[in-house]
ROBADO-11365 format. One line per field, with one value per residue (C-alpha): residue number from 1; residue in one letter; z negated, y negated, x negated. Coordinates in steps of 0.2 Angstrom, whole numbers, plus 5000, padded with zeros to 4 digits. Layout:
nr: (NUM|...)
rest: (A|...)
z: (Z|...)
y: (Y|...)
x: (X|...)
This chain:
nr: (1|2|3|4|5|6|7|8|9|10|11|12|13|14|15|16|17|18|19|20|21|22|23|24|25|26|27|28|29|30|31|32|33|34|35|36|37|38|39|40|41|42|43|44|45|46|47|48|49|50|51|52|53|54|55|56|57|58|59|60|61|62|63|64|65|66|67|68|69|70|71|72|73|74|75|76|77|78|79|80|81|82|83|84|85|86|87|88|89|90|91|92|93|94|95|96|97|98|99|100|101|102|103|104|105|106|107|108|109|110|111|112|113|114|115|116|117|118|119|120|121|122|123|124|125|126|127|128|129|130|131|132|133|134|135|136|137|138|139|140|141|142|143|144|145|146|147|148|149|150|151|152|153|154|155|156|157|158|159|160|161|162|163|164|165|166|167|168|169|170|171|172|173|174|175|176|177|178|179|180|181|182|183|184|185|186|187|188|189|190|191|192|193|194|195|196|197|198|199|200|201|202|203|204|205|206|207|208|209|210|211|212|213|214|215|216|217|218|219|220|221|222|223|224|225|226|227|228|229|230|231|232|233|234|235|236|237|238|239|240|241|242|243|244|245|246|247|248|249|250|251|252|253|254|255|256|257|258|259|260|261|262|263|264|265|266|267|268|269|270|271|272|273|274|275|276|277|278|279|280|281|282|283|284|285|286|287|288|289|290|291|292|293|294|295|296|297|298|299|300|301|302|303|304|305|306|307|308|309|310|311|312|313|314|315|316|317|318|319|320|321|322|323|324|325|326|327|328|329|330|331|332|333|334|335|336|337|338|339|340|341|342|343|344|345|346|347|348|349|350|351|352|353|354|355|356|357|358|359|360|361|362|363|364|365|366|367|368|369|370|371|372|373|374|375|376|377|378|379|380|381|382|383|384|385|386|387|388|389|390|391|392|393|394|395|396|397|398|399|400|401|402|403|404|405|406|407|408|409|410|411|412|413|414|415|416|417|418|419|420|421|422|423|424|425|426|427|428|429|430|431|432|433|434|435|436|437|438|439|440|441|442|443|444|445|446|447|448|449|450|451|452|453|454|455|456|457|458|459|460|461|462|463|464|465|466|467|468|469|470|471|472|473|474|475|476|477|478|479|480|481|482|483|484|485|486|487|488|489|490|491|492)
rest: (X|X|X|X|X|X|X|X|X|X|X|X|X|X|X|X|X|X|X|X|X|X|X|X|X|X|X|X|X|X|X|X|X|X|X|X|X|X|X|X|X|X|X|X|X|X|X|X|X|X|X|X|X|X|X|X|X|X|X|X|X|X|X|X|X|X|X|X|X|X|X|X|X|X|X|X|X|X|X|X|X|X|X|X|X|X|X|X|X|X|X|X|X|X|X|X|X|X|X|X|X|X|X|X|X|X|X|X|X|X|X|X|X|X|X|X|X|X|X|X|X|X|X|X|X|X|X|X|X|X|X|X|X|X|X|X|X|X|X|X|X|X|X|X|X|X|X|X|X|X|X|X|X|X|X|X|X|X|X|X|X|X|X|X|X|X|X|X|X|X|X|X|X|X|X|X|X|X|X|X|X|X|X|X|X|X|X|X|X|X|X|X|X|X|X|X|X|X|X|X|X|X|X|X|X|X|X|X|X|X|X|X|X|X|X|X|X|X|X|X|X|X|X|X|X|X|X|X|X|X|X|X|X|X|X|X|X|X|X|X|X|X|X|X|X|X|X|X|X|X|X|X|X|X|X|X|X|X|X|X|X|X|X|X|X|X|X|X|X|X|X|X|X|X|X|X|X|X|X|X|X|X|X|X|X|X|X|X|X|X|X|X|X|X|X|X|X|X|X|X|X|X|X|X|X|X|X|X|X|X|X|X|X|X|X|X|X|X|X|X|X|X|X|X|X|X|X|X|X|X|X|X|X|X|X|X|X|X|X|X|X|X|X|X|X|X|X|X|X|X|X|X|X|X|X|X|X|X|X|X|X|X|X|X|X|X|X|X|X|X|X|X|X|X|X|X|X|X|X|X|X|X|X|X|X|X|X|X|X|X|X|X|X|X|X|X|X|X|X|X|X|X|X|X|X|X|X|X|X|X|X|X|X|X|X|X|X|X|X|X|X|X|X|X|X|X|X|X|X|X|X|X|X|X|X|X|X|X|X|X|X|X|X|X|X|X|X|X|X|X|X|X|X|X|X|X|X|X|X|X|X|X|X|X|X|X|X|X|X|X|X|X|X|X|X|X|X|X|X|X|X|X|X|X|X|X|X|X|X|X|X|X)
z: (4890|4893|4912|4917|4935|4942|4953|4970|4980|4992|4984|5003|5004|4985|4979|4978|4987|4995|4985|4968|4962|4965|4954|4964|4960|4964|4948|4937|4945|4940|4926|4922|4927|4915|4901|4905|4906|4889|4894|4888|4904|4906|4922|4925|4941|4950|4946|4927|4931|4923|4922|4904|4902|4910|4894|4884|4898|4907|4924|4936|4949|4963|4970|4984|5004|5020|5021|5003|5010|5006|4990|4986|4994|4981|4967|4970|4970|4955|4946|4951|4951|4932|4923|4935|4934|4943|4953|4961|4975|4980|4990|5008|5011|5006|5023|5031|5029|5031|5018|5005|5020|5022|5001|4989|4978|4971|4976|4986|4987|5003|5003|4987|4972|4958|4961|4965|4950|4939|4946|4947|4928|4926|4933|4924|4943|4951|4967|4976|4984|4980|4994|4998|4990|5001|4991|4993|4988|4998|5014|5014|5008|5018|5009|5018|5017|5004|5007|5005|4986|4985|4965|4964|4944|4946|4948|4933|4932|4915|4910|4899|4910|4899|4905|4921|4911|4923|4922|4918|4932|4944|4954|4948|4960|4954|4968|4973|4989|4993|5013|5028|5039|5054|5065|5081|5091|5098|5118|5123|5120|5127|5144|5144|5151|5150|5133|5122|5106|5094|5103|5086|5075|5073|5064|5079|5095|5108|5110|5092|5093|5075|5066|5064|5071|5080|5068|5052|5042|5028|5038|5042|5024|5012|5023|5027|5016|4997|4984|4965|4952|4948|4930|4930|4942|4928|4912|4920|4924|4907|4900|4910|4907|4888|4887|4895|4914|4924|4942|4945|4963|4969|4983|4996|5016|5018|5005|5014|5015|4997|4995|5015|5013|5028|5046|5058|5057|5063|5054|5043|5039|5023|5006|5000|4986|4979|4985|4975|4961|4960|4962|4950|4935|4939|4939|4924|4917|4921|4917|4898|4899|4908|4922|4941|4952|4970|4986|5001|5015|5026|5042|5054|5063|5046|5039|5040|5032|5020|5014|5013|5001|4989|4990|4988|4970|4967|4967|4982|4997|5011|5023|5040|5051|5070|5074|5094|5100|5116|5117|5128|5117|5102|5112|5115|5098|5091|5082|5074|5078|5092|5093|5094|5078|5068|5074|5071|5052|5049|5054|5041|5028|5032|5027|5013|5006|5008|5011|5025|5029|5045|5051|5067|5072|5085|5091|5093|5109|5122|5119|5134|5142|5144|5126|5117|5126|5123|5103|5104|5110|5097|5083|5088|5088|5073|5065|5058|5050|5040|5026|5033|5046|5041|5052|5053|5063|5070|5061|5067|5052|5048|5051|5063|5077|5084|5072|5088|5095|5095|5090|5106|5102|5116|5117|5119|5102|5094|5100|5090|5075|5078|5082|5067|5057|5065|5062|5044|5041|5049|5037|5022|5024|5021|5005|5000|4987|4979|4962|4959|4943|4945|4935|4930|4932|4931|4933|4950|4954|4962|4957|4937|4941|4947|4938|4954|4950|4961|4965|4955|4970|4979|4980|4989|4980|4972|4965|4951|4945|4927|4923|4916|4899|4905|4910|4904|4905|4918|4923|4932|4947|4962|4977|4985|4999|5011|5017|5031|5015|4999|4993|4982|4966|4949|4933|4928)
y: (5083|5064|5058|5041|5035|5019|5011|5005|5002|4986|4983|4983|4980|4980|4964|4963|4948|4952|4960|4955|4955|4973|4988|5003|5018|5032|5028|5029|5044|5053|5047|5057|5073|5075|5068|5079|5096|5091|5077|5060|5048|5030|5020|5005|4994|4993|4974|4977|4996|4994|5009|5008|5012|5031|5035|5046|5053|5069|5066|5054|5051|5038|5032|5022|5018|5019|5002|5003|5017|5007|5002|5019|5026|5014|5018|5037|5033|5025|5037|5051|5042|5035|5047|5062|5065|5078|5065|5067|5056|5054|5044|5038|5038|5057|5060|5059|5079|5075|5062|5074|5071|5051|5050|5062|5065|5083|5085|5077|5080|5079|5071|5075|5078|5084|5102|5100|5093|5104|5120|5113|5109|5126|5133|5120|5109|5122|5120|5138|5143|5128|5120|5104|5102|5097|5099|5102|5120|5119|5114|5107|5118|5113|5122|5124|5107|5111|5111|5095|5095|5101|5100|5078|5082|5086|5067|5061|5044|5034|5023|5013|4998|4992|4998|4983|4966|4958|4967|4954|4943|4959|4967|4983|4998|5014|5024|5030|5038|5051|5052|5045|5050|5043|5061|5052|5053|5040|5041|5036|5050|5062|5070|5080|5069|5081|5083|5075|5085|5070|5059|5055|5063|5083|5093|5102|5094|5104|5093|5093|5075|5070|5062|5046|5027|5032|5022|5030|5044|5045|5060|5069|5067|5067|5074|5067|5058|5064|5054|5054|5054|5038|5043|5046|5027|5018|5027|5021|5005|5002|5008|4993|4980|4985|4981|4966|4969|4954|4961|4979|4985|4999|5010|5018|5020|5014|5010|5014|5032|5034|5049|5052|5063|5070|5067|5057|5037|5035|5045|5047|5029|5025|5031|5015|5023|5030|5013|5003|5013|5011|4993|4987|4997|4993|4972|4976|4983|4967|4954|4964|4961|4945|4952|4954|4970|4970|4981|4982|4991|4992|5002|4984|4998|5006|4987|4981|4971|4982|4984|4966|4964|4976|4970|4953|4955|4955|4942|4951|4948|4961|4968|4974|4983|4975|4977|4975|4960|4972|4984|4996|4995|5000|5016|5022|5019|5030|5015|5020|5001|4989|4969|4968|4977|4967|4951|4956|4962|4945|4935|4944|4945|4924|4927|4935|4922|4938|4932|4942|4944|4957|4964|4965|4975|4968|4977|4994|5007|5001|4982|4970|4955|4957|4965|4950|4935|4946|4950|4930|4923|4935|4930|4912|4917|4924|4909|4901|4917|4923|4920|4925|4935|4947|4953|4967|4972|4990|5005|5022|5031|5049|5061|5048|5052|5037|5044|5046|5030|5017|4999|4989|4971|4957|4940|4944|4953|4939|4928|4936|4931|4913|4910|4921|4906|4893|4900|4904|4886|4878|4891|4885|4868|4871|4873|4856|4845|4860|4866|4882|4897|4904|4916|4909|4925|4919|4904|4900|4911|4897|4880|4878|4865|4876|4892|4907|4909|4920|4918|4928|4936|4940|4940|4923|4913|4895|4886|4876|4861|4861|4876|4885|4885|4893|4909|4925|4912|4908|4889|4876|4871|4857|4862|4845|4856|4871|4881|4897|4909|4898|4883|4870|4863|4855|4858|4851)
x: (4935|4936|4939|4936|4944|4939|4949|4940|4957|4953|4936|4930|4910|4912|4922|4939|4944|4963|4975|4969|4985|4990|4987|4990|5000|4987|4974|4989|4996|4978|4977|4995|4990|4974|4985|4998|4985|4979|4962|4959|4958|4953|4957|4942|4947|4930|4928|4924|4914|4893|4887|4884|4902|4900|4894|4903|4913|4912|4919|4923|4935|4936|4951|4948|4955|4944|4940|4931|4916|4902|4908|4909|4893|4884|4895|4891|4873|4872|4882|4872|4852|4858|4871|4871|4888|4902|4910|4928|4933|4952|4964|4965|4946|4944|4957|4939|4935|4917|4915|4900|4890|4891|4893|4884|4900|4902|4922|4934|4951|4962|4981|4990|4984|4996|4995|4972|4970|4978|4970|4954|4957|4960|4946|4935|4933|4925|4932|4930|4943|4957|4968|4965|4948|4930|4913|4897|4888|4871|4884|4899|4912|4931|4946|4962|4972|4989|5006|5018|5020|5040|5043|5040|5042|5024|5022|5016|5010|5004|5015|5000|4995|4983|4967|4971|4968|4976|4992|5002|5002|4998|5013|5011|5017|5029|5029|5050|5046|5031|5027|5038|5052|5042|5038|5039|5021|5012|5015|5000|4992|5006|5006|5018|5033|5046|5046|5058|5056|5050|5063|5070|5056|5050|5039|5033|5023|5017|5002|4999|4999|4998|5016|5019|5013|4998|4986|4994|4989|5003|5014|4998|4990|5009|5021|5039|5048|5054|5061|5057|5073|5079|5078|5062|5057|5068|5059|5042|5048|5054|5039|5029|5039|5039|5020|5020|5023|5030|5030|5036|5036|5046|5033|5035|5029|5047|5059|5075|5069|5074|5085|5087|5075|5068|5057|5070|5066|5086|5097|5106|5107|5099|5108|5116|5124|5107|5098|5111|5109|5092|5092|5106|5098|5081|5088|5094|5078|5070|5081|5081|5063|5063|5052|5056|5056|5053|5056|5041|5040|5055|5058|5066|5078|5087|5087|5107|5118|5124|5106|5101|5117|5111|5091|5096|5101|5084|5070|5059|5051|5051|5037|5041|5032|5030|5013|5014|5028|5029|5043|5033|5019|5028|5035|5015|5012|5026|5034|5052|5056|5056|5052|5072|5074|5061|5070|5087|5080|5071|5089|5098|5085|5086|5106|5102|5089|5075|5059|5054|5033|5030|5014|5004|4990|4974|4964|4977|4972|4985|4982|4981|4982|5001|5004|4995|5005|5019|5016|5012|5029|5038|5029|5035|5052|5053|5042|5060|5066|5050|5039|5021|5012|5001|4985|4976|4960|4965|4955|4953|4960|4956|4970|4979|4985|4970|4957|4946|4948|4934|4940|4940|4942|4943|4947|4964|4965|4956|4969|4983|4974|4970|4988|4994|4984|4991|5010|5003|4999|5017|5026|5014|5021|5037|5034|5024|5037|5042|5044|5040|5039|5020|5011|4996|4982|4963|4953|4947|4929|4922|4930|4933|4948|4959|4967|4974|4992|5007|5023|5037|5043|5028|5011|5010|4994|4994|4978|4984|4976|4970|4980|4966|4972|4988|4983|4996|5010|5025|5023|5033|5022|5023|5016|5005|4995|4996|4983|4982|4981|4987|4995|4992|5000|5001|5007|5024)
């Protein structure tokens, strides 16, 4: 039996304009467990999918987020009206239980997928009666969700990178820890004033209040957090950079959760001797295969000294979570961090020479005028200290804790975003006169002067003037312009 996956991760409306630089664990991960049970599998990033290339195959998956419904919906419809294939649909958008009614796919599968797969492999993808499965049998059929996957050996990505063309300017994503140790609850939606049960994280509310931020579904969908082998992270890692991988980035909800395994956002503090581990071998991997590794995701309130030491041997930028500048905000929202950690965090990643990019939500239930002016003045205060701010319009995610809660934006929200820009822009031009190693990756889609090129260390983009005839290689570029969103250079 041959299986084709195609990748729809952050295609949106159906092209793929953010993040076209990133290759996702999640394809790769399926693409593992039907080699491992004995099935060819091909992965096909959405971006190069025609429908002639169904051909020959005898089932499809679809990995893909909740932002990337209607891409889908018309992906699904083609594939059935002009190949009438069994069509599986994974990922974050299958957390939506109701999905076969909004999109006419034969299976979807909910949360984790090592142990799904393989049964339903098993039982030829006949989905009766497996955990963690929708599908659709005159009605929709809803199976029991499955338990947290225990045994992580069952994770088995692909190590062939290949099927991406773009691999090698791409930060390519192995994934080191599965869920999060964030089972705090989102306040806001608490009554219950004398409990004090997720205080510091716990499986049990209850108000069965879901886990986690209040706009997250990663503890409700993958559980609290586990950590995969180092061996295994550096055998994969190898493996990528052996076929030509420049940019490997080490996953995970938060990467200080690796190998403190568990549900409490504050202790223990985070395992330095497994994190250093982790890090020194991994640098050593790369700098054999002259590539770069890079961390992401950090919680602000496990983020140290000690840590920054061990993350500045590498060439990496770091992503912190603030969403809401307003410390009583962040308590409603169940944050595991406060505005005074984040700032705290950004200072010494600014010791360390970290580039340090932190997130903020609009939009979130709980915003007001007070929240914004309040998220405004901090993002000011830590404009010396970072890289970039990133924005997000709030989305009701399913299996959060907020799944029910209608977007609300007013002009207060839109103001977080306007002055995001701006501080985007001042942060831009900082850079202007400088020299700096880019990977060239594809021409420009709309301007044949320029070739799109990203940083080594991140996934910062530069348009590069006549560098067209460059792409695949590591050039020497000086940056003449800033932009909101990119900069501007020439070839050296």
């Amino acid at each position: 039996m041959k299986a084709l996956i195609i990748d729809c991760l952050a295609v949106n409306d159906g092209k793929r304009v953010l993040a076209r630089d990133v290759i996702g664990a999640g394809p790769r991960t399926v693409k593992g467990i039907l080699e491992s049970e004995g099935l060819e599998a091909k992965i096909i990033p959405y971006e190069d999918f025609n429908i002639k290339k169904v051909r020959g195959f005898d089932i499809i998956f679809i990995s893909a987020m909740t932002s990337d419904f209607k891409a889908v919906k018309k992906l699904v419809k083609e594939l059935k009206l002009k190949e009438n294939k069994k069509v599986i649909i994974g990922g974050p958008i299958a957390s939506d239980i109701y999905l076969l009614n909004k999109i006419e796919a034969d299976i979807s599968i909910i949360g984790e997928g090592e142990i799904t797969i393989r049964e339903l492999i098993k039982k030829d993808f006949n989905p009766e009666g497996i955990k963690g499965t929708t599908y659709w049998d005159e009605e929709l059929k809803i199976n029991p969700f499955r338990e947290i996957l225990k045994d992580l050996s069952l994770i088995t990505p692909s190590k062939d990178i290949k099927d991406y063309k773009n691999y090698f300017s791409a930060r390519v994503y192995v994934e080191v820890v599965r869920g999060c140790s964030n089972f705090k609850r989102a306040l806001l939606l608490c009554k219950n004033k004398k409990c004090s049960l997720c205080k510091e994280g716990s499986l049990y509310c209850p108000s069965n209040i879901k886990p986690g931020c209040g706009f997250c579904s990663v503890p409700s969908l993958f559980g609290y957090a586990r950590s995969r082998d180092e061996e295994v992270i550096l055998e994969e890692l190898e493996e990528l950079f052996k076929q030509g991988v420049k940019k490997a980035v080490l996953s995970a909800p938060d990467f200080l959760d690796y190998k403190r395994d568990g549900y409490n956002p504050y202790k223990p503090e985070p395992n330095y001797e497994a994190i250093e581990s982790l890090i020194d071998n991994a640098k050593d991997l790369a700098d054999k295969y002259d590539a770069n590794v890079m961390v992401e995701n950090i919680k602000a309130n496990l983020f140290n000294e000690k840590i920054a030491k061990i993350l500045s041997k590498l060439n990496t930028t770091i992503y912190i979570g603030c969403e809401s500048g307003d410390k009583k905000h962040c308590e409603l929202l169940g944050r595991p961090s406060y505005p005074e950690d984040v700032l705290k965090a950004v200072k010494i990643a600014k010791k360390y020479n970290l580039k340090a990019q932190v997130y903020f939500i609009y939009g979130l239930p709980g915003e007001n005028k007070k929240t914004v002016e309040n998220t405004i003045k901090f993002m000011h205060k830590i404009k010396p200290y970072i890289d970039k701010i990133t924005v997000y319009k709030f989305r009701p995610l399913p299996m959060s804790a907020f799944q029910e809660f209608k977007p609300k934006i007013t002009e207060y929200s839109l103001k977080i975003k306007k002055e995001a820009k701006k501080i985007n822009y001042e942060i831009k031009k900082r850079y202007i006169g400088k020299i700096l190693d880019v990977i060239i990756a594809e021409k420009h889609l709309k301007n044949d002067d320029y070739a799109v090129g990203y940083l080594k260390d991140s996934g910062l983009v530069v348009f590069v003037k006549n560098g067209n005839k460059y792409i695949g290689r590591v050039k020497k570029v000086k940056i003449i312009k800033a932009h909101e969103k990119y900069l501007e250079g020439v070839i050296i």
